[in-house]
N, C-alpha and C positions, 0 to 999 in steps of 0.2 A: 393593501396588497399591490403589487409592482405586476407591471405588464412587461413583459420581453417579446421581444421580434426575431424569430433567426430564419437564417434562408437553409433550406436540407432537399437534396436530392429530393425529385418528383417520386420516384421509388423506393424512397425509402420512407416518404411522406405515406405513399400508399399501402405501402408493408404494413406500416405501423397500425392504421385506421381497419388494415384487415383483423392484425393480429390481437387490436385493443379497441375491439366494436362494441362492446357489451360495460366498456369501461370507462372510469371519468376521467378523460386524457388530461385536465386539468392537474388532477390529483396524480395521477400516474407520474406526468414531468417533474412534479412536484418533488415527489420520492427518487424518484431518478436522479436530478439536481444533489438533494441530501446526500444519495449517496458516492456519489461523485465526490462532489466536499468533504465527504469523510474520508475517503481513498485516499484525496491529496491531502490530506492530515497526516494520514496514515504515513506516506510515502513519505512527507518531510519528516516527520520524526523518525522512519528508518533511515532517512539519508543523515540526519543530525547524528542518530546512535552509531551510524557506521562512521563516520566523520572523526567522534570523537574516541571511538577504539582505534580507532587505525592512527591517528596522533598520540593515542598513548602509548601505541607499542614499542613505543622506543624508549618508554620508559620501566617495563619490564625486566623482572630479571631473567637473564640467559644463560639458560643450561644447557648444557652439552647432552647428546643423544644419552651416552651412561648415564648421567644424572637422572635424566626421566624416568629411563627403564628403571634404577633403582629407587624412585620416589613410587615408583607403581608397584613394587614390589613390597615397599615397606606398607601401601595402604589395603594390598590385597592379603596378608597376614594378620 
């Protein structure tokens, strides 16, 4: 297991030890990290998905406002 060192506001060192007295701060940072790392998983692959729609849409096809309305008509029949 890996040791980290980081420096965090006195206050917010304090916050923390009030709000997480009963708990194993070990384990708490522990999960907090996790999900941190998942978040930024998360975000890169919405930024990858967004990335690669928005380069494809120029290879879609393009229909004129009639065109839609009549495709929506034909699928609400």
């Amino acid at each position: 297991m890996a040791t980290l060192s980081f420096s965090i506001p006195d206050e917010v060192s304090e916050a923390f030890k009030r709000a997480f007295v009963d708990i194993d701060q070990n384990t708490l940072i522990a999960n907090l990290m996790r999900k941190a790392v998942a978040e930024a998983k998360q975000e890169s692959i919405r930024k990858d998905a967004f990335r690669l729609l928005t380069e494809r849409r120029t290879l879609r096809p393009k229909l004129s406002s009639e065109e839609i309305l009549e495709a929506r008509t034909e699928i609400r029949q």
